[in-house]
ROVEXLUM-39386 format. One record per atom (N, C-alpha, C): residue number from 1; residue in one letter; x, y, z; atom name; chain. Coordinates in nm, 4 decimals. Layout:
BEGIN
<atom num="NUM" residuo="a" xx="X" yy="Y" zz="Z" atomo="CA" cadena="A"/>
...
***
This chain:
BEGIN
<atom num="1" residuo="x" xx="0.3867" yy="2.8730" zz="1.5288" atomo="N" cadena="A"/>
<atom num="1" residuo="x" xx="0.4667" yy="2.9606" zz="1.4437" atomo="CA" cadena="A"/>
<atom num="1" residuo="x" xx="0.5956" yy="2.8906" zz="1.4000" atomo="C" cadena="A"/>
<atom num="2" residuo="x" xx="0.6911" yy="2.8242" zz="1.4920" atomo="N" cadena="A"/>
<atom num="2" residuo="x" xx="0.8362" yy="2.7308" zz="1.4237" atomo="CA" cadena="A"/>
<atom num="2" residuo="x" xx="0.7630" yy="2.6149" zz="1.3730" atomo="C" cadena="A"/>
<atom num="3" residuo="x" xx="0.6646" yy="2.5865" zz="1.3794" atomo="N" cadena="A"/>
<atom num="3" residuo="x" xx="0.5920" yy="2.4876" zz="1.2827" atomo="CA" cadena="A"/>
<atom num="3" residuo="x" xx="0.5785" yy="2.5224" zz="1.1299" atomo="C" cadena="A"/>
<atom num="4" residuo="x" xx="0.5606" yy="2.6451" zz="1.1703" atomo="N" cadena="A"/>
<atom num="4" residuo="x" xx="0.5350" yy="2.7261" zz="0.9683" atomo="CA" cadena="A"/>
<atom num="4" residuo="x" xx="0.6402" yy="2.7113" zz="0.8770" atomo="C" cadena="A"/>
<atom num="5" residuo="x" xx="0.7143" yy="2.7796" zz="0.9414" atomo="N" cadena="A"/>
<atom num="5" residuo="x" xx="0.8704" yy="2.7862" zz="0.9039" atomo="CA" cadena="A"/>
<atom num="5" residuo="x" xx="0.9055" yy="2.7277" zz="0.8357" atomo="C" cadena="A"/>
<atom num="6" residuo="x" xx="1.0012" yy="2.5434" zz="0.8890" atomo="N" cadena="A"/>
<atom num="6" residuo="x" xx="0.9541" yy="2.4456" zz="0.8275" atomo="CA" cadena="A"/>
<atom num="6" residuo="x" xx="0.8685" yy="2.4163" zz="0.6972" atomo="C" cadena="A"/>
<atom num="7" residuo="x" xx="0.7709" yy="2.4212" zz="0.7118" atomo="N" cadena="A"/>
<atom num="7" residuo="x" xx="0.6830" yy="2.3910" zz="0.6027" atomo="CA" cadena="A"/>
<atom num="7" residuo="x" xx="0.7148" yy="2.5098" zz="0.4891" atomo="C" cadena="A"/>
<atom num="8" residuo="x" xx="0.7343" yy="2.6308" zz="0.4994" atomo="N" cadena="A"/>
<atom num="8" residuo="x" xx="0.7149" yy="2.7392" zz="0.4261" atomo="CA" cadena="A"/>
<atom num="8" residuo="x" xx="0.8827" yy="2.7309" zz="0.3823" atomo="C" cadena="A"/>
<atom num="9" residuo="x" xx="0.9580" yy="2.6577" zz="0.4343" atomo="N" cadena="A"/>
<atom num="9" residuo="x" xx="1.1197" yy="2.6495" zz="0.3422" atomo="CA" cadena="A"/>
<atom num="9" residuo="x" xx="1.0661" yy="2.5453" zz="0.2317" atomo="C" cadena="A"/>
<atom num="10" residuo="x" xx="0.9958" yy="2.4333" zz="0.3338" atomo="N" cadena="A"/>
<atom num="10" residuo="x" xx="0.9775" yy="2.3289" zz="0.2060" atomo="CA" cadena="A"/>
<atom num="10" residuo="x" xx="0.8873" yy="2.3300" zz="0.0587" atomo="C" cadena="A"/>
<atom num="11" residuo="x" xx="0.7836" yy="2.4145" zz="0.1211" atomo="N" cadena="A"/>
<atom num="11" residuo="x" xx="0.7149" yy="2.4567" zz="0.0199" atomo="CA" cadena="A"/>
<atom num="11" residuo="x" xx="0.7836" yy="2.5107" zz="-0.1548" atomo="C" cadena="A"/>
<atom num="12" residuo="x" xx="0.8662" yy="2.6156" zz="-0.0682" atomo="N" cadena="A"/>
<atom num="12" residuo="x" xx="0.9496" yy="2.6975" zz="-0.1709" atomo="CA" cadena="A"/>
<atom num="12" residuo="x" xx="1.0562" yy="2.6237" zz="-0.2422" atomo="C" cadena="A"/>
<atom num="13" residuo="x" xx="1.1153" yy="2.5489" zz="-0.1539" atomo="N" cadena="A"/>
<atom num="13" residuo="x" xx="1.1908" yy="2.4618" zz="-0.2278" atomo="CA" cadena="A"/>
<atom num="13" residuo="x" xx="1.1349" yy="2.3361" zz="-0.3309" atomo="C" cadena="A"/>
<atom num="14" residuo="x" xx="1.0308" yy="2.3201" zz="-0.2661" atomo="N" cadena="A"/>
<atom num="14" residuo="x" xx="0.9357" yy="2.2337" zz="-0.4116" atomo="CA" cadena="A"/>
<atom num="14" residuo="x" xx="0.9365" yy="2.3322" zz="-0.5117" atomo="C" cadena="A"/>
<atom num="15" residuo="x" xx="0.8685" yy="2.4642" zz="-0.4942" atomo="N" cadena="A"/>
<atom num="15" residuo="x" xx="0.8084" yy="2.5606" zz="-0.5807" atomo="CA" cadena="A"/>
<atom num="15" residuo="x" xx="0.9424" yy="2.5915" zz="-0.6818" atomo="C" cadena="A"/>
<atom num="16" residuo="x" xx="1.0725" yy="2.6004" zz="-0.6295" atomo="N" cadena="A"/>
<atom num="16" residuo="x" xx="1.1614" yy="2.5952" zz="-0.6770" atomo="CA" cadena="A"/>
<atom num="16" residuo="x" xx="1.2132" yy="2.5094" zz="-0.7621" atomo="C" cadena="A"/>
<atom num="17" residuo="x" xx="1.2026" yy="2.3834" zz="-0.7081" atomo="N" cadena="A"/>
<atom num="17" residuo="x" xx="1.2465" yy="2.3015" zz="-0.7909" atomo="CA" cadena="A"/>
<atom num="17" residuo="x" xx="1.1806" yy="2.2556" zz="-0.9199" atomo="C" cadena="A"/>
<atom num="18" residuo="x" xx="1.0627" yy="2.2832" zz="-0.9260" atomo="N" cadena="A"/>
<atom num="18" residuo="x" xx="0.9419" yy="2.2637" zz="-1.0304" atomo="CA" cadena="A"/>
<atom num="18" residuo="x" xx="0.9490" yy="2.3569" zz="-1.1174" atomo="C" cadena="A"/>
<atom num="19" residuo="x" xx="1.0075" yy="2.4589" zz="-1.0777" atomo="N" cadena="A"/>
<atom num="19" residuo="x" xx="0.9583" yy="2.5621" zz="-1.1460" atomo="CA" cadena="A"/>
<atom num="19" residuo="x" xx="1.1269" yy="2.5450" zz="-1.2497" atomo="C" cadena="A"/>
<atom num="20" residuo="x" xx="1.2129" yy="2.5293" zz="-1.2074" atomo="N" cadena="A"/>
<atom num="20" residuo="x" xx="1.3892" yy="2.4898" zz="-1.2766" atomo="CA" cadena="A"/>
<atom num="20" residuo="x" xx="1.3748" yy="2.3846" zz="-1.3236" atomo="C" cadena="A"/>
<atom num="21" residuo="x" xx="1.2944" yy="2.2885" zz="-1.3122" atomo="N" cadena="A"/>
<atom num="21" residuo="x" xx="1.2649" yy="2.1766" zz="-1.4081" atomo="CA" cadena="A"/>
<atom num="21" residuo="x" xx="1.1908" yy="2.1916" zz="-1.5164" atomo="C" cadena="A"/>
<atom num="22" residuo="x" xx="1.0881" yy="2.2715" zz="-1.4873" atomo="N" cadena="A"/>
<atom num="22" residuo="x" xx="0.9809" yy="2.3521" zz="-1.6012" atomo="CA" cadena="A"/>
<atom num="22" residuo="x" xx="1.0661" yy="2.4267" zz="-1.7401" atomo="C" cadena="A"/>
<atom num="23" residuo="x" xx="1.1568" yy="2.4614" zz="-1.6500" atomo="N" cadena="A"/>
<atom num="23" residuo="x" xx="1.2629" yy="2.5629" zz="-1.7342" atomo="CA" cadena="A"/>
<atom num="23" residuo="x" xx="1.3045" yy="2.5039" zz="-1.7974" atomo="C" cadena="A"/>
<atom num="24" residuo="x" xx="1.3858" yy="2.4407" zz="-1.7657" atomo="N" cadena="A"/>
<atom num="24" residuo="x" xx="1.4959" yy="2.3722" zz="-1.8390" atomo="CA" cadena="A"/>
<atom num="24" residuo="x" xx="1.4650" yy="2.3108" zz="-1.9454" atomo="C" cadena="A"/>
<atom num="25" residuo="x" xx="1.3238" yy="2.2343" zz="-1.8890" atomo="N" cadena="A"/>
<atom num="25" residuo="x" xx="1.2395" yy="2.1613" zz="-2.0451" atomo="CA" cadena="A"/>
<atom num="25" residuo="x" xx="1.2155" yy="2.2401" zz="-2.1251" atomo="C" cadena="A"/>
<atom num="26" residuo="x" xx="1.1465" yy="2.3336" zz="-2.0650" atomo="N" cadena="A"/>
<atom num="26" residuo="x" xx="1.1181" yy="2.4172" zz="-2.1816" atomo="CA" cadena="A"/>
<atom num="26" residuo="x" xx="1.1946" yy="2.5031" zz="-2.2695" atomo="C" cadena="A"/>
<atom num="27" residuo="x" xx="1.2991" yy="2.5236" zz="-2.2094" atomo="N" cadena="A"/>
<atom num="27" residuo="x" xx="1.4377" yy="2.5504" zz="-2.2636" atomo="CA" cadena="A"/>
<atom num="27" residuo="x" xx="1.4977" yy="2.5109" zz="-2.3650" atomo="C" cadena="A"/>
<atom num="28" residuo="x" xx="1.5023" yy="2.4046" zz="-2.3414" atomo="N" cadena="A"/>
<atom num="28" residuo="x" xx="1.5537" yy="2.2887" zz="-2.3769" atomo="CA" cadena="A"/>
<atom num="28" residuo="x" xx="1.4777" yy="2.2587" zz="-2.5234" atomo="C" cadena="A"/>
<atom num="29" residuo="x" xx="1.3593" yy="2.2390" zz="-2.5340" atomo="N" cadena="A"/>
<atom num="29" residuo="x" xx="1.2576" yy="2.2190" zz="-2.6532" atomo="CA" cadena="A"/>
<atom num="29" residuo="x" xx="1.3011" yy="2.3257" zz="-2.7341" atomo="C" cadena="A"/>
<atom num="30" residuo="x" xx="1.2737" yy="2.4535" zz="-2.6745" atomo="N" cadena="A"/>
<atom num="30" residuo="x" xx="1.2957" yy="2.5704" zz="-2.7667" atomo="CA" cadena="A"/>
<atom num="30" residuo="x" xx="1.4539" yy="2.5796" zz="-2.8477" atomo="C" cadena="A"/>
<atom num="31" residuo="x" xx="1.5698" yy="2.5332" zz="-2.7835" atomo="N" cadena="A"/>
<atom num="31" residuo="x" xx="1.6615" yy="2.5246" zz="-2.8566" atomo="CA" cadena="A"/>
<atom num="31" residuo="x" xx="1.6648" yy="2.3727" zz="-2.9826" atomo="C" cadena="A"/>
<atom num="32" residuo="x" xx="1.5824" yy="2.2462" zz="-2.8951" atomo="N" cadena="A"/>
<atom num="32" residuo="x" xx="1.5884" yy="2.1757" zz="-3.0248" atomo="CA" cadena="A"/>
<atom num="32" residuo="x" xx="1.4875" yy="2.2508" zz="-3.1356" atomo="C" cadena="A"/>
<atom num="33" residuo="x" xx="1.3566" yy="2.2887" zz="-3.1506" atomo="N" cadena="A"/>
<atom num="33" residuo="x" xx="1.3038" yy="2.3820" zz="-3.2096" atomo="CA" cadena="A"/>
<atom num="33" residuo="x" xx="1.4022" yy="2.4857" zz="-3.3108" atomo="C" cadena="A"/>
<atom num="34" residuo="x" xx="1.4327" yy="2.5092" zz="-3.2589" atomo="N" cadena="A"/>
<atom num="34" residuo="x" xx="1.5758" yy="2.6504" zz="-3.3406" atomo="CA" cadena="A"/>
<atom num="34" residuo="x" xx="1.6406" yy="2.5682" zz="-3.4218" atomo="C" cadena="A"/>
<atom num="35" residuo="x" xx="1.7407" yy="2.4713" zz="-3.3815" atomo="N" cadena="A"/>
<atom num="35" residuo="x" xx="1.8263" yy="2.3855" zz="-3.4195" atomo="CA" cadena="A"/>
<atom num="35" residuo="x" xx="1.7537" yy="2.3192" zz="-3.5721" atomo="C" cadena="A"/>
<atom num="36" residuo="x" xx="1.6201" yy="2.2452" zz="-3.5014" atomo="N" cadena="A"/>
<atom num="36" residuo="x" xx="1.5191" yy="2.1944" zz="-3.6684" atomo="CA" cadena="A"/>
<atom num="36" residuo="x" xx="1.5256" yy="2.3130" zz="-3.7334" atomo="C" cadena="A"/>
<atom num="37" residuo="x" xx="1.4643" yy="2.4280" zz="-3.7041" atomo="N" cadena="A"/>
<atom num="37" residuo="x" xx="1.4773" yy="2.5309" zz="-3.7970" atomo="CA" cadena="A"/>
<atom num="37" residuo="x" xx="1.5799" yy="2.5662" zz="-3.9240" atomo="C" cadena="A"/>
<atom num="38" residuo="x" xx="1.6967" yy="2.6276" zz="-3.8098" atomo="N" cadena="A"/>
<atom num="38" residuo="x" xx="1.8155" yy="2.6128" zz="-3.8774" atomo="CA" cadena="A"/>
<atom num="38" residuo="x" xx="1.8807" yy="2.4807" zz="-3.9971" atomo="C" cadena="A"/>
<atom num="39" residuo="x" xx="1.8762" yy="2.4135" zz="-3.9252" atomo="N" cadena="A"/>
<atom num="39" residuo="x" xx="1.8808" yy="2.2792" zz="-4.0278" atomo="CA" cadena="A"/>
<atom num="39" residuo="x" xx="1.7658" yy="2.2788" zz="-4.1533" atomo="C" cadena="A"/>
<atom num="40" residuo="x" xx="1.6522" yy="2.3255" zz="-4.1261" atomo="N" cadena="A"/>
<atom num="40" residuo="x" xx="1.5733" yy="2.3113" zz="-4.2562" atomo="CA" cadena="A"/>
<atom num="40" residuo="x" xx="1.5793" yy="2.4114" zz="-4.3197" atomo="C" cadena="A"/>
<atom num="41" residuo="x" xx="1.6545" yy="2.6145" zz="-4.2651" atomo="N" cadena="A"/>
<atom num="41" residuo="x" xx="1.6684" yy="2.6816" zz="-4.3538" atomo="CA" cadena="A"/>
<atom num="41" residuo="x" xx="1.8138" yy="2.6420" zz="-4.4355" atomo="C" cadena="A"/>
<atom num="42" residuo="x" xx="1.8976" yy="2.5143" zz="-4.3850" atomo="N" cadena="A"/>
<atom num="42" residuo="x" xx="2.0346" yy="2.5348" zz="-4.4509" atomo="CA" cadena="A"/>
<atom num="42" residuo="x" xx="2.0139" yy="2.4318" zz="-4.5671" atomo="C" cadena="A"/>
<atom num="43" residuo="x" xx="1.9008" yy="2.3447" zz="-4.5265" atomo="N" cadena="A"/>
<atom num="43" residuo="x" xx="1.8598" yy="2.2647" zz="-4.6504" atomo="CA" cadena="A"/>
<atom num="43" residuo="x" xx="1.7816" yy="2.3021" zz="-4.8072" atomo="C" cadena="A"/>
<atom num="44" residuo="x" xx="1.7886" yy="2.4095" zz="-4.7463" atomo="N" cadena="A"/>
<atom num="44" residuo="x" xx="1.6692" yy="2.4644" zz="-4.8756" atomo="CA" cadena="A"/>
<atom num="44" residuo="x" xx="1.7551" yy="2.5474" zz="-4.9607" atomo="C" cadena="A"/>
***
């Protein structure tokens, strides 16, 4: 059982960290995305 423990912080903290990296990219895309947008509705 204090064997689990262990493993089940680390787990989550992977799961965590993958998952805030996931984000951020994808975040991240979606605002350059907007940004092209914007720029091609101010060009027209």
């Amino acid at each position: 059982m204090l064997l689990l423990l262990p493993a089940g912080i680390g787990l989550m903290a992977i799961a965590w960290l993958v998952h805030g990296l996931l984000l951020e990219r994808m975040s991240r895309e979606f605002v350059e995305n907007r940004l092209k947008d914007e720029v091609a509705f101010l060009e027209h």
